[in-house]
C-alpha positions in Angstrom: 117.9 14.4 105.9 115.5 13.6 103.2 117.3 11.4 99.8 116.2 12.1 96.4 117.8 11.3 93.2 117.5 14.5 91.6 116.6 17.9 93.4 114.8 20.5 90.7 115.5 23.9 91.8 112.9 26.4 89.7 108.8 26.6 89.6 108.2 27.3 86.1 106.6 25.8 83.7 110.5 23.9 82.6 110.7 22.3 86.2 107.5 21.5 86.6 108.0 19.7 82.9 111.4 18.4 84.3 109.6 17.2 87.4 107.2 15.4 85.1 109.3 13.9 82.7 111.8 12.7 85.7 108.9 11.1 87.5 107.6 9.5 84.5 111.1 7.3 84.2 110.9 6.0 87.7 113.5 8.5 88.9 112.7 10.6 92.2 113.1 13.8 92.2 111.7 16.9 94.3 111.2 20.2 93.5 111.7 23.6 95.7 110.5 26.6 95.1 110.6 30.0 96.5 107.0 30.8 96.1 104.5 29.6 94.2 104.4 27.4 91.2 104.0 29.6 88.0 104.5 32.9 90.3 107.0 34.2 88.7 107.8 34.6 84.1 106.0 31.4 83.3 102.9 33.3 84.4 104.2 36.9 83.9 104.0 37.1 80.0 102.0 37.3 76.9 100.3 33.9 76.8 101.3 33.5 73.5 101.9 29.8 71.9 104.3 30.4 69.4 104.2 29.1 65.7 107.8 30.1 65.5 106.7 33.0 63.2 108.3 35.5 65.1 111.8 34.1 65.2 111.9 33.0 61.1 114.1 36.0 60.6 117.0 36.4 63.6 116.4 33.2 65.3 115.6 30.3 62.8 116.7 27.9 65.5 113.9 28.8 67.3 111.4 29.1 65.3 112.2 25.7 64.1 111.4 24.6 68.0 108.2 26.3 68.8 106.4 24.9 65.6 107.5 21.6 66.4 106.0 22.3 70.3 103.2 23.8 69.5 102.1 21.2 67.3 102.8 18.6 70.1 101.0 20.9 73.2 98.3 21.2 71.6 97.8 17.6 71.4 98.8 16.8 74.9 97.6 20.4 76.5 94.6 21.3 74.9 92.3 22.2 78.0 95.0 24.6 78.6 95.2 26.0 75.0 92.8 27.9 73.1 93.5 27.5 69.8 92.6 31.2 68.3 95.4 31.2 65.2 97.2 34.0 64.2 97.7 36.7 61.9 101.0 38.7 61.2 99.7 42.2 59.7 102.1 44.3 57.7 100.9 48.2 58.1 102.3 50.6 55.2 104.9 51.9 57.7 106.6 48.3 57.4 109.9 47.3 55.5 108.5 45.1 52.6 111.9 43.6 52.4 111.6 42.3 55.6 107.8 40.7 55.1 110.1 38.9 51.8 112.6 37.4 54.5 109.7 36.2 56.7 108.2 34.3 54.3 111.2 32.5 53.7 111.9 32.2 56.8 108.8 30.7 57.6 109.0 28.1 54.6 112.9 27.0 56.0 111.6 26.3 59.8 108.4 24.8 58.0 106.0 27.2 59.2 102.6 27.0 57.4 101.7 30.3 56.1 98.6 31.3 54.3 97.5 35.1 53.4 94.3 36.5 53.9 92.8 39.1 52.0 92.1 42.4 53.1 88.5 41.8 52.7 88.2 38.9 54.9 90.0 40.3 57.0 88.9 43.4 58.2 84.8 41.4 58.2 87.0 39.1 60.8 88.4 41.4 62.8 86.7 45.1 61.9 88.8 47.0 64.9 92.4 46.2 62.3 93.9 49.7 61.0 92.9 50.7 58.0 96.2 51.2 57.1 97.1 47.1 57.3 98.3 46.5 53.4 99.3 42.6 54.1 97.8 39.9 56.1 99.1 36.4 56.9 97.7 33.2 58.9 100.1 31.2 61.2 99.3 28.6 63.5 100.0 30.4 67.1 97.6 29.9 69.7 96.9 31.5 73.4 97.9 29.5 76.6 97.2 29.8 80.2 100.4 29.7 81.9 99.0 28.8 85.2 96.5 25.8 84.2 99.8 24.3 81.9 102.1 24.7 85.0 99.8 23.4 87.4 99.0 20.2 84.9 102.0 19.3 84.9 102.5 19.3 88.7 99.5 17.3 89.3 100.4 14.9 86.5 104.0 14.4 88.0 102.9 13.9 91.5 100.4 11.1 90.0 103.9 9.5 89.2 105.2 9.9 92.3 107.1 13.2 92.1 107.0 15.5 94.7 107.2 19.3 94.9 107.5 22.2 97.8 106.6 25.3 97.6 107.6 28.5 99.6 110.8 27.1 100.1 113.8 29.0 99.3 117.5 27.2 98.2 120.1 28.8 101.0 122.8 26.5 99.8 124.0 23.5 98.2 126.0 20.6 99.8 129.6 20.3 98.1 131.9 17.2 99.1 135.2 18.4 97.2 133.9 19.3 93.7 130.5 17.4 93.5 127.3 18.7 94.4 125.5 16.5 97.0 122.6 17.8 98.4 120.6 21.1 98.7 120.0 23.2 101.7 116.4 24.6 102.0 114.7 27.2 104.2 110.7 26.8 104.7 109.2 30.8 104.0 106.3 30.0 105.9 108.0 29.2 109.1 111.8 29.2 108.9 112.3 25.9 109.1 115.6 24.4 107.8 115.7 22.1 105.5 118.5 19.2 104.1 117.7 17.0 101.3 120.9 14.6 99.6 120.4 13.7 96.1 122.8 12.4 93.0 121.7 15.9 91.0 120.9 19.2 91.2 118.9 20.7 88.2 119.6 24.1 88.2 115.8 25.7 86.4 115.1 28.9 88.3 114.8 31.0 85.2 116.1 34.7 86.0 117.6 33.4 89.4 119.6 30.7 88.0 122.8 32.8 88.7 122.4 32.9 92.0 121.7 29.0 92.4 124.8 28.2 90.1 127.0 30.3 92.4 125.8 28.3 95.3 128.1 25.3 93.2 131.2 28.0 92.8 130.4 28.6 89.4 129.4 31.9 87.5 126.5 31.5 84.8 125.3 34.8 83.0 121.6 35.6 83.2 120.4 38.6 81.4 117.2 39.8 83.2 115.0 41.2 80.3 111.9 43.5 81.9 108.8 43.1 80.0 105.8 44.8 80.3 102.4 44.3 79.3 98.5 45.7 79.5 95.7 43.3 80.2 92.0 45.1 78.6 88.9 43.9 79.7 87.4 42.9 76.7 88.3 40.7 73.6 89.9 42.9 71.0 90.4 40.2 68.5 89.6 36.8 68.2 92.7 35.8 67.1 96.2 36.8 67.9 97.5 39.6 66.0 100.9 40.4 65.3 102.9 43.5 63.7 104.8 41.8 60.7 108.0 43.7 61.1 111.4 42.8 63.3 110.2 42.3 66.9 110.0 45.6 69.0 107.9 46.5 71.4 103.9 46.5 71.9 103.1 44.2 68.2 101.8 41.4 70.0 97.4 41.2 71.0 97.0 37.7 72.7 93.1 37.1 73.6 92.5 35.4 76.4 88.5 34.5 76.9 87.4 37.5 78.0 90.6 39.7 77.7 93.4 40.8 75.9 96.8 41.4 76.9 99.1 44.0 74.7 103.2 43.6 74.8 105.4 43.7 75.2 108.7 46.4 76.4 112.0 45.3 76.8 114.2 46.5 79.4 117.3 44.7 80.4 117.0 45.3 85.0 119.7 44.2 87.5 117.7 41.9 89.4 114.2 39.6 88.9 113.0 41.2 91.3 112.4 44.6 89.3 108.9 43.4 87.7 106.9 46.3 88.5 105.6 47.9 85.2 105.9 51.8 84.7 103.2 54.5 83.7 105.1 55.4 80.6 105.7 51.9 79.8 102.2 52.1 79.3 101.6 55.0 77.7 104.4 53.6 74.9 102.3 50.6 74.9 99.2 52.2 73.7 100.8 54.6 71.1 102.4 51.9 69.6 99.5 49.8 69.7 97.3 52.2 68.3 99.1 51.4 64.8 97.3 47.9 64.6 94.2 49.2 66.7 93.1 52.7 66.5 91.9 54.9 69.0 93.5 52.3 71.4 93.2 55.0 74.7 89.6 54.5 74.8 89.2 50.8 75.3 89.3 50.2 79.3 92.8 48.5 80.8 92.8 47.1 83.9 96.1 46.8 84.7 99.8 46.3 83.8 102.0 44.1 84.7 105.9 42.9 84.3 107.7 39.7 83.8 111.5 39.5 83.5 112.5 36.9 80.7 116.0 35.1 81.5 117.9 35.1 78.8 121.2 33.4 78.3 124.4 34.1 76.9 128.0 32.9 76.9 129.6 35.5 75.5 130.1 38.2 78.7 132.2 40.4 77.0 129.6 42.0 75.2 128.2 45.4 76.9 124.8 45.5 77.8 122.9 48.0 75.7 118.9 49.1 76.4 117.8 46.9 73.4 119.9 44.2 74.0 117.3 42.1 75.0 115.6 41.4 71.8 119.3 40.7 70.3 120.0 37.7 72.5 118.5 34.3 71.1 115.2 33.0 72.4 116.5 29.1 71.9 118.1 27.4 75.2 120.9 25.8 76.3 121.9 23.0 78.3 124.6 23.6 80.7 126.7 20.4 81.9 129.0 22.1 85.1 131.1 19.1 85.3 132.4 19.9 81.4 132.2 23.2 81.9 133.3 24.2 85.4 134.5 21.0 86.6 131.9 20.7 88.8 130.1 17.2 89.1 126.6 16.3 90.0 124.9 19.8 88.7 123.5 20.8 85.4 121.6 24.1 84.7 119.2 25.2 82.0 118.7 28.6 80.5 116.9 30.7 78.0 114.2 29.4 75.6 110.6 29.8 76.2 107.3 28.7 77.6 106.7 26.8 73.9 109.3 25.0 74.5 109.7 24.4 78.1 108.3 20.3 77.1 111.4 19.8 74.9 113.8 21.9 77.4 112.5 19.4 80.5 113.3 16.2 77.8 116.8 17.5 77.1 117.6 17.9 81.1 115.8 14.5 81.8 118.2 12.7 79.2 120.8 14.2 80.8 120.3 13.0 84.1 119.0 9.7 82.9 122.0 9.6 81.5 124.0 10.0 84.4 121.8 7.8 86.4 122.2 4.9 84.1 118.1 5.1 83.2 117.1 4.2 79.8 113.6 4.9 80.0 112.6 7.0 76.8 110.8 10.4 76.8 107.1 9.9 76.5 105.9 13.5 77.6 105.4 14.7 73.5 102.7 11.6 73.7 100.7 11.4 76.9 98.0 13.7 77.3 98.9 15.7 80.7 95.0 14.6 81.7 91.7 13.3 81.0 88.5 14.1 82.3 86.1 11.7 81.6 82.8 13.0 79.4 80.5 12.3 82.6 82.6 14.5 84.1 81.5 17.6 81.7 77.7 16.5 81.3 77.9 16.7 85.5 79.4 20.3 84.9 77.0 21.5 82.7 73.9 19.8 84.3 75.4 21.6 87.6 76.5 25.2 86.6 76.3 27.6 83.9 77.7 26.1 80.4 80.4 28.6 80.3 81.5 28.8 84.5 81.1 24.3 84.2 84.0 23.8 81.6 86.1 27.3 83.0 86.0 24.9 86.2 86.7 21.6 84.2 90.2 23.5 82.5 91.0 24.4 85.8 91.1 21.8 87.3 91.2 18.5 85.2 90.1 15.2 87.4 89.6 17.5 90.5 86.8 18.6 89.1 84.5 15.4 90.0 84.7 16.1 93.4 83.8 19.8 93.1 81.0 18.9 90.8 80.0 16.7 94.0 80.0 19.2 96.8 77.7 20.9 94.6 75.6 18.6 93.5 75.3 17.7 97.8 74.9 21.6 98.4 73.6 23.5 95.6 74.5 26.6 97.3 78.3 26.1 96.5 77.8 26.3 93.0 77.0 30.5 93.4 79.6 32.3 91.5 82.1 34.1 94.3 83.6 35.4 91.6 81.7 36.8 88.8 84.5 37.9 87.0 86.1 34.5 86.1 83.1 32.1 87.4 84.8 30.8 89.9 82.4 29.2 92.4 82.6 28.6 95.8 83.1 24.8 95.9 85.8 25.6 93.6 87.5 28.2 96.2 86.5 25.4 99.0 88.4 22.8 97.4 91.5 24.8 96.6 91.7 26.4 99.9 91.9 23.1 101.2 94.9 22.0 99.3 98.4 21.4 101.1 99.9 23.8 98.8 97.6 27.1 99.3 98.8 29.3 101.8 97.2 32.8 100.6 95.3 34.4 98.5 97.4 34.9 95.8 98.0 31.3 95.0 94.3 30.7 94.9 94.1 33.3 92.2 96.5 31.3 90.9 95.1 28.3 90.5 91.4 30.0 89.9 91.8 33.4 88.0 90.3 34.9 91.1 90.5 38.6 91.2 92.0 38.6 87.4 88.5 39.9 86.0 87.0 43.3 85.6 86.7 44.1 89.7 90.4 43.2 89.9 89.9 41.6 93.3 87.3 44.2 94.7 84.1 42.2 95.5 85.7 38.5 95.8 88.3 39.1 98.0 86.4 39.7 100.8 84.5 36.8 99.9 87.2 34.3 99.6 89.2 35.2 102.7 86.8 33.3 105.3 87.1 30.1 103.2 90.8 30.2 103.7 91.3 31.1 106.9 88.7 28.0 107.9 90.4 25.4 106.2 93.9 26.5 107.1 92.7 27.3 110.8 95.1 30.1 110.8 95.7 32.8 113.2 97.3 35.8 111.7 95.3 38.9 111.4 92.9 39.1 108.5 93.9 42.7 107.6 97.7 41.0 106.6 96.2 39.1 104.2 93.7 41.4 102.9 96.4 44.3 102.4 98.7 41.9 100.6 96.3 40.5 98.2 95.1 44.0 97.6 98.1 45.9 97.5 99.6 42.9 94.9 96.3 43.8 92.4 97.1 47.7 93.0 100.5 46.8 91.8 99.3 46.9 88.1 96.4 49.2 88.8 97.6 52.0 89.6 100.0 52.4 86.2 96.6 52.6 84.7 94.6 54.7 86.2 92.4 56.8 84.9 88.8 57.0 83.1 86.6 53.7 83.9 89.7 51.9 86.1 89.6 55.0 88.5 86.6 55.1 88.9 86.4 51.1 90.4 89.7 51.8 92.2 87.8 54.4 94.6 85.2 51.8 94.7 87.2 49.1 95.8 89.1 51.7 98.3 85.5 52.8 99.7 85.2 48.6 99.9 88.6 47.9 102.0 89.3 51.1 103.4 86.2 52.3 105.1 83.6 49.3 105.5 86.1 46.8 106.3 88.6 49.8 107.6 91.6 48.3 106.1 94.5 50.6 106.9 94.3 52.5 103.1 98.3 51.6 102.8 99.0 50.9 99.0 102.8 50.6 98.5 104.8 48.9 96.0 
């Protein structure tokens, strides 16, 4: 029996912001999840940092809360952020009545708008459609879900938080109609796990049903599929969005050397339907090919799918294929012992990633609340780290300019000792992968960490195999490194066929033309010089 004051149930980026804020009062707390961190939405979506533009319309509550956190991320974030800006483009087959609403929409949630004109725009971004008419600046910006989450884990465990991953919730402990303790199962070797605590926060996104009927109480969790294309180049330099209501495929986010396109909407039975469709992606390009033309020809390396949980109380409303976008992207706070009659459980729902810092403040004063702590909320003010300037002169002394502060976002203060293992062996600063720059001190060191069990969650915490190759050179490289640290056992092929078979996930929507022709490459790769069995399933 382990005791914690507060057990976090959820991953993403708002319990891994609840963990933070929690651990920064003084109050213990743990946090379980069922894979790992950022593995599910908080890493399956756009990477857009909202200005709120999009909501000034429908959602005004909204809006009103991304601008407010994007202002404070950026401050407190900024190695995960890249600050691009945005534009909202109006083409000529766009209502000009609604561009009128969004203005004023924008001025009521105190959105800074600015228009550009044509001609400065198009010398900005020459790929635009001719057939843009209107063009306005907004403050949205593109963020790496997996560097934010991961800050945020390493900034609460410097305050004494603590957080499991690979386990799954099997139940929770009830004494009458209070909610005790949590029971836990280990994925990695079965082991059964029992933790008491005074709270359960209930944050596991588009599984949050599930958790809340562990408590005997029903909570309503629309799972929203979206689905997205990731190119291999940068498109734009900032992120470009399709001034008209929100539909599908009007969003380009760039990230460094990509661009992702979305996104569908497709309300699915269960989170676990997150694999994107072939004409999903064909509708994405078509539609995209109003903003960009001649779309097809730019090379895509893959799709993927996230499902949103969205949130709302009113059940008697039938579900409907566009239902999706109708439900409000602001969140709510659900107190079970008001609501249910069910003490020592709270749940939170909906929003997004923008605003999972002032979704994780809400919970925490909610629980500090309950726990009699008056600590305030200092999250919107403390950076979530600092690495020192000798830290980048080391970097860039060390490694290539770019690959030296890729490593530095990364990985924040864990940097130094990378930057040390190279500077001791020069031969661990060679780029394993290419792609992202990832070197292999870098792989080394995260390998090495408690919390890596496979492939996948060194990709993760790296970007490995999320370049160009997809996986196809690097893999084989990275493997050794893991299985030497870990000093597992289990057959090299398991591994190999899951990493590659979760990367031919996305592929093979897209195949055809350039991404074809490396997916034979990479089979020639696995299949005959390394004869992995050539099994690519779902």
């Amino acid at each position: 029996m382990i005791d914690y004051e507060v057990v976090i149930v959820g991953g993403g980026a708002t319990g891994v912001g609840i963990l933070r804020d929690l651990s920064m009062r003084g109050i213990t707390a743990l946090l379980l999840e069922q894979g790992d961190l950022a593995h599910g939405t908080s890493s399956r979506f756009h990477g857009l940092l909202h200005s709120g533009a999009r909501y000034a319309v429908k959602d005004p509550i909204s809006a009103s809360e991304c601008i407010e956190e994007n202002l404070i991320l950026k401050k407190i974030a900024a190695p995960c952020i890249s600050d691009t800006g945005g534009w909202f483009v109006q083409t000529v087959e766009d209502d000009s009545s609604f561009v009128e609403q969004w203005i004023k929409g924008c001025a009521q949630a105190q959105i800074p708008i600015h228009e550009v004109p044509l001609s400065e725009a198009y010398e900005k971004e020459p790929l635009l459609s001719k057939e843009i008419v209107r063009v306005f600046e907004v403050p949205d910006a593109a963020v790496d879900g997996f560097k934010l989450v991961w800050a945020n884990a390493k900034s609460a465990k410097r305050y004494g938080g603590h957080y499991k991953t690979y386990h799954q919730v099997e139940n929770l402990q009830l004494e009458g109609r209070k909610v005790t303790g949590v029971i836990a199962r280990n994925l990695l070797n079965g082991e059964m796990l029992t933790i008491s605590c005074k709270i359960v926060v209930n944050a596991a996104g588009a599984w949050a049903s599930k958790i809340a009927a562990f408590a005997g109480v029903s909570l309503e969790v629309i799972c929203d599929k979206g689905t997205l294309l990731a190119f291999n180049q940068r498109l734009f330099q900032r992120v470009i969005n399709r001034l008209h209501t929100p539909g599908d495929g009007d969003i380009f986010v760039p990230h460094e050397t990509i661009t992702i396109l979305g996104t569908t909407s497709e309300i699915v039975d269960s989170p676990r339907e997150n694999s994107p469709l072939k004409e999903e992606a064909r509708k994405l390009l078509a539609i995209g090919e109003e903003v960009l033309p001649e779309l097809e020809k730019y090379r895509v390396i893959r799709a993927f799918a996230g499902v949103r949980p969205l949130h709302r109380e009113d059940s008697d409303v039938p579900g409907a294929a566009e239902e999706g976008r109708e439900v409000s992207r602001t969140f709510a706070l659900l107190d079970h012992e008001l609501r249910d009659g069910v003490r020592g459980i709270v749940s939170i729902v909906g929003g997004k990633f923008t605003t999972y810092r002032l979704m994780a403040e809400k919970v925490t004063d909610w629980v500090s609340d309950k726990l009699g702590n008056a600590t305030p909320c200092r999250t919107a003010e403390e950076c979530l780290s600092e690495v020192p300037n000798t830290v980048h002169e080391k970097a860039r002394r060390l490694l290539p300019c770019a690959a030296a502060e890729k490593m530095i976002d990364r990985l924040g203060e864990d940097a130094d000792s990378v930057l040390a293992e190279i500077e001791r062996n020069p031969g661990k600063g060679k780029m394993l992968c290419e792609c992202e720059m990832v070197s292999v001190a870098e792989v080394e060191k995260i390998a090495s960490d408690q919390d890596t069990h496979h492939l996948a969650d060194i990709r993760r915490k790296t970007r490995l195999g999320m370049g160009t190759c997809q996986g196809a050179f690097c893999t084989y490289r990275a493997l050794p490194l893991l299985w030497k640290d870990k000093g597992r056992y289990d057959p090299i092929e398991k591994e190999l066929t899951l990493f590659i078979n979760q990367r031919w996930k996305g592929i093979h929507r897209v195949l055809w033309g350039q991404q074809l022709r490396e997916t034979e490459l990479t089979r020639a790769i696995y299949a005959s010089i390394l004869q992995l069995n050539d099994n690519r399933g779902e």
